[in-house]
C-alpha positions in Angstrom: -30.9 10.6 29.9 -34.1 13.4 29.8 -31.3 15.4 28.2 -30.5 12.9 25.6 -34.0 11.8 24.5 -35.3 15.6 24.2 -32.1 16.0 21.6 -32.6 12.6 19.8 -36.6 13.7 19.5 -35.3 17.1 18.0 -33.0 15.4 15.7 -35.8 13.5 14.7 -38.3 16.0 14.2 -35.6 18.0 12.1 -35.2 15.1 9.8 -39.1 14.2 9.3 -40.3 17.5 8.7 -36.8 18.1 6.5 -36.3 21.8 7.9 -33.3 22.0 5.8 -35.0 23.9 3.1 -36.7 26.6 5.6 -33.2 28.3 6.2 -33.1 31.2 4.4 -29.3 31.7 4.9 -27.1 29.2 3.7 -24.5 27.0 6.3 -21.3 27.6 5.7 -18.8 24.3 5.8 -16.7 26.1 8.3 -19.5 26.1 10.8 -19.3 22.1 11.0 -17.8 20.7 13.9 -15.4 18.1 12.4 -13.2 17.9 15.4 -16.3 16.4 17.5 -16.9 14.2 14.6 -13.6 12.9 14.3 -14.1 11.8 17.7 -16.1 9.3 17.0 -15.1 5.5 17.6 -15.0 3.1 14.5 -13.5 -0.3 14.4 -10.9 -0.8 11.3 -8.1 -2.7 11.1 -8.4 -5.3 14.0 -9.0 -2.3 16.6 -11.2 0.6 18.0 -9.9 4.1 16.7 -11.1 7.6 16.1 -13.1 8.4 12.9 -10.1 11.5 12.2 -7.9 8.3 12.3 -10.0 6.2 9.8 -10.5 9.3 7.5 -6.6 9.9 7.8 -6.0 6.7 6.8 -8.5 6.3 4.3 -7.6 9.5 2.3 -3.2 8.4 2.5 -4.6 4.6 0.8 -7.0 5.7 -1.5 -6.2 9.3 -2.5 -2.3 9.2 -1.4 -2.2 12.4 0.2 -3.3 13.6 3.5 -5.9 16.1 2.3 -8.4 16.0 -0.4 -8.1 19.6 -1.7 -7.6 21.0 1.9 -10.3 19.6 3.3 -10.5 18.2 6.5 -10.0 15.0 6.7 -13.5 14.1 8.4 -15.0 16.5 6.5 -13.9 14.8 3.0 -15.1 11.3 4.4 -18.8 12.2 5.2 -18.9 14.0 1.8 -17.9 10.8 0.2 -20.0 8.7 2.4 -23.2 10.7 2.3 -23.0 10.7 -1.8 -21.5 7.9 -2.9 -23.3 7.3 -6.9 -21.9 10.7 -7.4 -18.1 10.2 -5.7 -18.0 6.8 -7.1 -17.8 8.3 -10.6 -14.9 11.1 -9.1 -11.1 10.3 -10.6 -10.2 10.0 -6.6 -8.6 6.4 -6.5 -4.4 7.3 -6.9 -2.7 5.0 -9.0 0.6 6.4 -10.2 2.7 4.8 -13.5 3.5 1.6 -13.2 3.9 -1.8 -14.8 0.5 -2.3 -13.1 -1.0 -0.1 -14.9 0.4 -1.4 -18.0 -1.3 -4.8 -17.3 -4.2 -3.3 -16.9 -4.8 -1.5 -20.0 -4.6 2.2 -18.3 -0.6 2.8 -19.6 -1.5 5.4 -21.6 -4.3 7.4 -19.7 -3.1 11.0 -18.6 -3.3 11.4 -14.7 -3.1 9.6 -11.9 -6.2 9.3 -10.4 -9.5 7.2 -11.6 -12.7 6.4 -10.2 -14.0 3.7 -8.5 -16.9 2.8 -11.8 -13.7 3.4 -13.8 -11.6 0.6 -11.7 -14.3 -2.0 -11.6 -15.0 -2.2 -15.4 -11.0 -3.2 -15.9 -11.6 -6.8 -17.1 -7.4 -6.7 -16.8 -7.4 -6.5 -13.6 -9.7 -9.1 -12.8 -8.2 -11.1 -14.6 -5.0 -10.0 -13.0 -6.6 -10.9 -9.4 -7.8 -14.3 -10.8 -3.7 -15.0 -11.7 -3.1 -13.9 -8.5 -5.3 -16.0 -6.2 -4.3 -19.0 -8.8 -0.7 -18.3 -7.4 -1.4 -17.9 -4.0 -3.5 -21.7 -3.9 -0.4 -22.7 -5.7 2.2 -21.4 -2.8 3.6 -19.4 -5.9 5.4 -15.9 -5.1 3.2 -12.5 -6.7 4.9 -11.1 -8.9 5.3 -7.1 -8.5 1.6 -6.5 -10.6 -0.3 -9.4 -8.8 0.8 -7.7 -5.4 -0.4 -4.2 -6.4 -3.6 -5.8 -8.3 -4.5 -6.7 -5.2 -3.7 -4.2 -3.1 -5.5 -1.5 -5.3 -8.7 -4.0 -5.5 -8.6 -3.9 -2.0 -8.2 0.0 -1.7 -11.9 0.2 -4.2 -13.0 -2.2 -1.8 -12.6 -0.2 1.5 -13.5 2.9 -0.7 -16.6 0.9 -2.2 -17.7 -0.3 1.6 -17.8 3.5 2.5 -19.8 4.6 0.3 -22.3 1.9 1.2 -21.6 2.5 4.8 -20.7 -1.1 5.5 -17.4 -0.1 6.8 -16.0 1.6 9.2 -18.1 -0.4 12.2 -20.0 1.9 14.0 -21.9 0.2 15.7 -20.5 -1.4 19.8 -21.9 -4.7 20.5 -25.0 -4.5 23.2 -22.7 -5.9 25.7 -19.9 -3.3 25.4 -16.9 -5.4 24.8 -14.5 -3.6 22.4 -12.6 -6.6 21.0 -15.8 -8.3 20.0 -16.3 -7.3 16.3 -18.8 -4.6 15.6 -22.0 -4.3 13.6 -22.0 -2.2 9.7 -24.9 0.5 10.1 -27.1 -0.9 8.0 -27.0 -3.3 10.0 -27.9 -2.0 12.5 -30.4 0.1 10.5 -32.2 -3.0 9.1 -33.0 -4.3 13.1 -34.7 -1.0 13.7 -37.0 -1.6 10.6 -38.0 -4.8 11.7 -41.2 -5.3 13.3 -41.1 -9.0 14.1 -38.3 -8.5 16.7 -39.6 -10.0 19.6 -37.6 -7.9 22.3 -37.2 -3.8 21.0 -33.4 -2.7 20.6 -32.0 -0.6 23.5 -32.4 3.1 24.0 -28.3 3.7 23.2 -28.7 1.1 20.0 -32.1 3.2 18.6 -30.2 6.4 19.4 -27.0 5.7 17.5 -29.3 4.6 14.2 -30.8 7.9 14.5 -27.7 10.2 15.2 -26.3 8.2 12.5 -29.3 9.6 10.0 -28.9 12.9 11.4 -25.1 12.8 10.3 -26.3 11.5 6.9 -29.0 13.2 5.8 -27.2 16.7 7.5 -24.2 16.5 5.1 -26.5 16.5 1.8 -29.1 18.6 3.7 -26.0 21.7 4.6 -27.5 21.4 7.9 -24.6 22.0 10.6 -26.7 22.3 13.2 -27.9 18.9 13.0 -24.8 17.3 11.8 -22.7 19.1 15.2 -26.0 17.9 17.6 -25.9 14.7 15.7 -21.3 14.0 16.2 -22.4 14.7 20.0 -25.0 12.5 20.1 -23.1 9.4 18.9 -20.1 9.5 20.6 -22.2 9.9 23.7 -24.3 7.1 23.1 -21.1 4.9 21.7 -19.7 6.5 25.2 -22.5 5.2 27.2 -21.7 1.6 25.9 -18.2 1.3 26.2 -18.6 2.4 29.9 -16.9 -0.6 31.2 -14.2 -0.2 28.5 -11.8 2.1 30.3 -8.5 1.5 28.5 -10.1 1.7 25.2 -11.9 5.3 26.0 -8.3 6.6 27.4 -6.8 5.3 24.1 -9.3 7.0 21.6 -8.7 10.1 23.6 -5.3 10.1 23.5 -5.4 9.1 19.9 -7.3 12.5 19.1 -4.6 14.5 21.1 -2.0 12.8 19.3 -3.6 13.9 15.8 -4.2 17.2 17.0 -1.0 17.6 18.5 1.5 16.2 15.7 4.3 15.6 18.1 6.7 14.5 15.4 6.2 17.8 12.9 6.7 20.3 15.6 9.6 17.5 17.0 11.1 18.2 13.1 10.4 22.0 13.5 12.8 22.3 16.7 15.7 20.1 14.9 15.6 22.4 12.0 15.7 25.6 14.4 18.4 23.8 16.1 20.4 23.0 13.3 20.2 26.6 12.4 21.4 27.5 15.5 24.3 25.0 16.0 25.6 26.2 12.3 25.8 29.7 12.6 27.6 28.7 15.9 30.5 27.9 13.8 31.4 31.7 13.4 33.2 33.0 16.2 30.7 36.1 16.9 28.0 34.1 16.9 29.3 30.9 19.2 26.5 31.8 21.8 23.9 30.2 19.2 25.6 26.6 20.2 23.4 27.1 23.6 20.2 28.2 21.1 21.4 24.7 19.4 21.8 22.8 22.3 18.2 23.6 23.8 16.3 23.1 20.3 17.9 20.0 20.4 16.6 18.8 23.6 13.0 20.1 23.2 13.1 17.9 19.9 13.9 14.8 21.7 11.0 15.6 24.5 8.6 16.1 21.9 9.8 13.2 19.6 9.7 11.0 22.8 5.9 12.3 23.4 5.0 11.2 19.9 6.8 7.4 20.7 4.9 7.5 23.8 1.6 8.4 22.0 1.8 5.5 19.9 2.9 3.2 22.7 0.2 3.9 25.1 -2.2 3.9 22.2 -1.6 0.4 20.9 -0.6 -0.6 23.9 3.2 -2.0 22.5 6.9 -1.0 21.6 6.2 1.5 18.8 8.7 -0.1 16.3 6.5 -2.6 14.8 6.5 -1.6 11.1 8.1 0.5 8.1 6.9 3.5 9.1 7.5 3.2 13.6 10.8 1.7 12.4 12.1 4.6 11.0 10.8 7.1 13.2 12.6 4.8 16.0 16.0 5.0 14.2 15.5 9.1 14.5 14.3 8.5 17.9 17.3 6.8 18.7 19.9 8.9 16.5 18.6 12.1 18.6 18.8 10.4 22.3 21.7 9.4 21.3 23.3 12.7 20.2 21.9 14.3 23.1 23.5 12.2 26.1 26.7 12.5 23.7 26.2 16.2 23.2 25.6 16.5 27.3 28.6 14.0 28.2 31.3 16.2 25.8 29.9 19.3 25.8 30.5 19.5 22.0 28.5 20.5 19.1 28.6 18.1 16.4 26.7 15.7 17.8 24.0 17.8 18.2 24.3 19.7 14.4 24.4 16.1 12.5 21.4 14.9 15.3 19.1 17.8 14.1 20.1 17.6 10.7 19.5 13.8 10.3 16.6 14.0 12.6 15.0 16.4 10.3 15.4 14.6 7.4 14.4 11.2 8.8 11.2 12.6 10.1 10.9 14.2 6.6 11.3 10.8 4.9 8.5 9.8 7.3 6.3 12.1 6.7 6.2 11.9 2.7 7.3 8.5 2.3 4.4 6.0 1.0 4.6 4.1 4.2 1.4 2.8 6.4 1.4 5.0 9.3 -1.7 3.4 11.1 -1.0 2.3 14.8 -2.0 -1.9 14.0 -2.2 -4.7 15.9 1.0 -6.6 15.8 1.0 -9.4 13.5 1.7 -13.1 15.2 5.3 -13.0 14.8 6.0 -9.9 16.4 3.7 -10.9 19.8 6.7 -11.6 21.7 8.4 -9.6 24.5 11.4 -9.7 22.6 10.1 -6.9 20.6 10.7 -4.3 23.0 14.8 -5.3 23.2 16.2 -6.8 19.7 14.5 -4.0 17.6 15.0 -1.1 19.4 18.8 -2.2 20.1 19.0 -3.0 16.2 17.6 0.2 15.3 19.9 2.0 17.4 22.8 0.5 16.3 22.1 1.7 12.4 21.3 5.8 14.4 25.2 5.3 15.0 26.2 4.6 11.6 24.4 7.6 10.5 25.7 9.6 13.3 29.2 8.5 11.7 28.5 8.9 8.3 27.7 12.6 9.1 30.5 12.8 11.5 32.9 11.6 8.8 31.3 14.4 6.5 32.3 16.7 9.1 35.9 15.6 9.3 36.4 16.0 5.6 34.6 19.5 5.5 36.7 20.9 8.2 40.1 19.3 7.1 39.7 20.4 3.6 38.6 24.4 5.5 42.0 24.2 6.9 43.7 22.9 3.8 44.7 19.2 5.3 46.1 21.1 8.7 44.6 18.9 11.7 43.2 21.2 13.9 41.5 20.8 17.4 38.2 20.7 15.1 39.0 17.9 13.0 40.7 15.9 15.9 37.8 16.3 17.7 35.4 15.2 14.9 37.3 12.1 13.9 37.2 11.0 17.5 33.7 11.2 18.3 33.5 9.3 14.8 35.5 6.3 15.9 33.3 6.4 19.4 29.9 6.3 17.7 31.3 3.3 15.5 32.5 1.5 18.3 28.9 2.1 19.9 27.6 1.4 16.6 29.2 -1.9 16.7 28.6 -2.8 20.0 24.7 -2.5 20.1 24.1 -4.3 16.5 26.0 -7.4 17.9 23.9 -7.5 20.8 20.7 -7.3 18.8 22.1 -10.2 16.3 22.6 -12.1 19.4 19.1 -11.6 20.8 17.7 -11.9 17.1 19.2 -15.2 17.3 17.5 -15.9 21.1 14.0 -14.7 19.7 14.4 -16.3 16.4 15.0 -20.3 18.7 12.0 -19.5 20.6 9.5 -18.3 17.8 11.1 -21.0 14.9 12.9 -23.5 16.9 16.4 -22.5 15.7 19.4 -19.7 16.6 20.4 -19.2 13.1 18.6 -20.1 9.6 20.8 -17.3 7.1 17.8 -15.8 6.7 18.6 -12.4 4.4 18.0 -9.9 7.4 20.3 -12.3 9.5 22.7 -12.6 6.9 22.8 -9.0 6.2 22.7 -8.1 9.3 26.0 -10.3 10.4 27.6 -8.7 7.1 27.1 -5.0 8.6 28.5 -6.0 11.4 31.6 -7.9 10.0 32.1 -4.6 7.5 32.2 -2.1 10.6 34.5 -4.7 12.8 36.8 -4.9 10.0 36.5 -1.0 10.1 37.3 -0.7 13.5 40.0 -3.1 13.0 42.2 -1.1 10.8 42.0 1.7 12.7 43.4 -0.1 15.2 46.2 -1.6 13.2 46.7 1.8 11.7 45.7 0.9 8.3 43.2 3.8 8.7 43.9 7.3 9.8 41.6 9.7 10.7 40.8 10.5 6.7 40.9 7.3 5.9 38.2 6.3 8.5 36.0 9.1 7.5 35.4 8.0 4.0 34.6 4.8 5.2 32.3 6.6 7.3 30.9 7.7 4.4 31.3 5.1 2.0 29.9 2.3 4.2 26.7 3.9 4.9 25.4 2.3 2.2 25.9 -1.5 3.7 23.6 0.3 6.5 20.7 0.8 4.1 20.8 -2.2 2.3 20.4 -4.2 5.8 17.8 -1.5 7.1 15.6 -1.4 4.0 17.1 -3.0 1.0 16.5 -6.5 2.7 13.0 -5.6 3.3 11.7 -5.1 0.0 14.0 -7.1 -2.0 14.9 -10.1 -0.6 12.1 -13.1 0.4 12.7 -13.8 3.7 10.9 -14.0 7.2 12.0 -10.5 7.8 10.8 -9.1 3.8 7.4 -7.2 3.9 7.4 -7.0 0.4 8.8 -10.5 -0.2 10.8 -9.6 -3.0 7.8 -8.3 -5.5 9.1 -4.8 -5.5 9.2 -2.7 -9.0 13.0 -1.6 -8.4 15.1 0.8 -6.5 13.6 3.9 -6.3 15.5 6.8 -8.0 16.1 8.8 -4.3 18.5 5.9 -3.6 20.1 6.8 -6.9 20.7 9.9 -6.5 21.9 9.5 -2.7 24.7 7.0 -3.8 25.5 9.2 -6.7 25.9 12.2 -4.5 27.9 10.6 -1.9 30.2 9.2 -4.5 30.6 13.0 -6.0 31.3 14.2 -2.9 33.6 11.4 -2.0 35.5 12.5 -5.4 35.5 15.6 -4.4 36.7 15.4 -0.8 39.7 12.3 -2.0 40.8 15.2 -4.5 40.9 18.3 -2.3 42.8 16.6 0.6 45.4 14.3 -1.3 48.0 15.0 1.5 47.4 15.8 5.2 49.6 18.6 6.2 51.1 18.2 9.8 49.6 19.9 12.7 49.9 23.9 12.4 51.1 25.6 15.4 47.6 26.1 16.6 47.4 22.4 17.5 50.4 21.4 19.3 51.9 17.8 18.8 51.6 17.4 22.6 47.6 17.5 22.3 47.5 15.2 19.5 48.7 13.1 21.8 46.2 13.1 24.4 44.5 12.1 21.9 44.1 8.5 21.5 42.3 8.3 18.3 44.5 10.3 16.7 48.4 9.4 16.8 51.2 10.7 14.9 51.9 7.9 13.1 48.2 8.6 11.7 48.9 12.0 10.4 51.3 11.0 8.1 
């Protein structure tokens, strides 16, 4: 502790006597230590979390982008937070055209950014919040501008609470329990200026107001020095009272390895190599890449599995609890599921539509305007059931993707070869009626323990709630698939355009319920502004290459001599009857 009081003295004595002015050469930004910063604990959100986290998050809600012209995160918060008259007039608040910003009067201001002062003098939009609460007292559905109104009042708040330091919570309770909710700084700050306490804060308490001035006043003052001796100070202080808090130190220490990591980029990074690979395996000199494929494949799915496991161990639950884990659990899914394929048949399509999908679905992630904070789970979703009816749910729709690129494969390679069925497309459109029937199988068995959790949580099995019913819907539209193949309505063509075709149904259930339909299982409860144009333009695509596909392979040409009858045969998804 003789340590720590000589550097909190020094810290003091820095900031009385203002030394900042007697440098003669100037601190450059790069010399701040915003990694030791960031690993500060703040409580947001229900929880105890890194400060990189908070200023992560902070910049993706208020500014809608990760950075704030390159910066580092930490290093944009403190700059806010240690000059907040001057950032409060800064067009930094993202607000993108809208119908909101029709209500509000800003419809036809260039940009899409505007300032906090800018925000708060919007008489619209107060009265747009006063409309809103009117609805809520009267059990009345927002409409799409009453939800955003909100939400971007609430956005100035948080932003508004920064610059005032009231928020994040800095500040531990003296007893150390991390679920107890922390004290604002000023707060804090206030009980060290008064005199008529009758029993004088604690040594940790007095030290973390003063490290907390020594962070302040060392941003405006350029003094790095301070500000890096300052970072250390508080977390060791905030450190000293958490000491009985085991599980909540591990977690903010994972959490900061998990930033600094970024498991699921260099997870997206391998499936693009590896998708590479497995493509120029196609050509007959280069085959040898399918092992390249194969291995970039399987390094994706460890390092995607150590990004699920991040989250998991650092919220302490199934990490599928939202938009954003949801998704990244369908490409979790889609790429374990490709690889015990890929392992069991030896074959490279599974693997080549895995890393391709993969790579787009952790691209969607990463751009999409989707919370990615690790939250507490709302009261619905406390329920072991969690951990089995999502997961096998999710699973079931990585299938239908697997399918729908499997059938894009089948078309492909039996247009290549001019309708002749080949071991290639024999091969293709039987790992496409597999991953159906998979498909299939899993989303029944989630409906069926939907309907198990759903009795225990609302007292009923079945209520045709729109996820339910949609849900039942994908899974009548696949059976009915899987039944014509087996009548022989559908060949092996046939059941790839369905592949293709169907997808569609998949989406609709997945997200399309979520944000459109009111329901128990909506997060935006049916107050969204439309369908966004991507789901436009992936429909129209599909349909074009649908066209395209129908039209080049009107007829199927019998098997060439390269593919003997006698191994169609052994074949059971594809008979001869099929090929004709």
């Amino acid at each position: 502790m003789t340590s720590r009081r000589f550097l909190a003295l020094a810290i003091a004595l820095l900031l009385v006597t203002n030394l900042s002015g007697a440098n003669a050469v100037a601190q450059e930004a790069e010399s701040y230590d915003w990694s030791a910063a960031g690993k500060i604990a703040v409580q947001d959100g229900g929880r105890v979390k890194p400060l990189d986290t908070f200023a992560r998050e902070l910049l993706a809600t208020v500014y809608g982008h990760a950075k704030y012209q390159g910066q580092n995160p930490v290093q944009t918060f403190f700059l806010w937070m240690s000059d907040g008259e001057h950032w409060a007039e800064q067009p930094i608040v993202y607000l993108p055209k809208s119908d909101l910003r029709t209500r509000i009067g800003l419809a036809e201001s260039s940009g899409n950014y505007f300032s906090v002062k800018e925000i708060h003098n919007l008489q619209l939009l107060q009265s747009l919040a006063m409309e809103a609460m009117a609805a809520e007292q009267a059990g009345e559905k927002l409409s799409f501008a009453q939800g955003k109104g909100n939400e971007l009042l609430n956005r100035v708040g948080m932003l508004s609470a920064v610059f005032s330091h009231e928020h994040p919570l800095w500040v531990p309770t003296p007893d150390g329990d991390a679920s107890s909710t922390w004290l604002p700084m000023p707060h804090l700050l206030a009980m060290m200026e008064d005199t008529s306490r009758e029993a004088p804060l604690s040594e940790p308490m007095q030290t973390l107001g003063l490290a907390f001035a020594g962070l302040f006043n060392s941003v405006r003052d350029q003094r790095p020095d301070v500000f890096n001796a300052s970072a250390k100070l508080f977390d060791a202080m905030q450190r000293e009272l958490l000491q009985n808090q085991s599980q909540t130190l591990a977690s903010l220490d994972w959490e900061s390895l998990y930033h600094r990591f970024e498991p699921f980029f260099w997870a997206q990074v391998l499936l693009a190599l590896g998708f590479g690979a497995y493509l120029l395996s196609l050509k007959a000199s280069l085959s040898r890449l399918k092992i390249a494929g194969l291995i970039s494949l399987v390094l994706g799915l460890v390092l995607y599995t150590t990004g699920m496991g991040f989250r998991a161990f650092i919220s302490g639950r199934a990490p599928w609890s939202n938009m954003y884990e949801s998704l990244l659990a369908i490409g979790w899914a889609l790429v374990l599921i490709a690889v015990i394929y890929e392992l069991i048949k030896r074959e490279r399509y599974y693997g080549m539509v895995a890393c391709i999908l993969g790579t787009m679905i952790l691209g969607v992630a990463q751009f999409a305007s989707l919370d990615r904070g690790i939250n507490p789970l709302v009261p619905a979703l406390q329920s072991y059931w969690l951990n089995y009816h999502v997961i096998i749910t999710l699973s079931s729709y990585s299938c239908f993707a697997i399918a729908m690129g499997l059938g894009h494969g089948v078309l492909i390679a039996a247009i290549r070869n001019r309708g002749v069925v080949t071991s290639t497309v024999t091969k293709l459109a039987s790992a496409n009626l597999r991953i159906i029937q998979l498909g299939s199988l899993l989303l029944v068995t989630g409906i069926l323990l939907g309907a198990v959790w759903a009795n225990s949580s609302w007292g009923r099995f079945w209520g045709w709630d729109p996820k339910e019913t949609w849900a039942l819907i994908c899974w009548f539209v696949y059976i009915a698939v899987l039944h014509g193949r087996s009548a022989g309505w559908l060949g092996w063509r046939r059941l790839a355009i369905t592949s293709v075709a169907l997808f569609p149904v998949v989406i609709m259930t997945y997200y399309g319920v979520n944000y459109y339909l009111s329901g128990l299982h909506s997060y935006g409860a049916g107050s969204s502004p439309g369908i966004p144009w991507q789901i436009y333009l992936y429909i129209a695509a599909e349909a074009a290459f649908l066209i395209w596909a129908i039209t080049k392979l009107p007829q199927v040409t019998p098997p060439g001599p390269e593919v003997p009858a006698s191994a169609l045969k052994k074949q059971p998804a594809l008979e001869s009857s099929e090929i004709s």
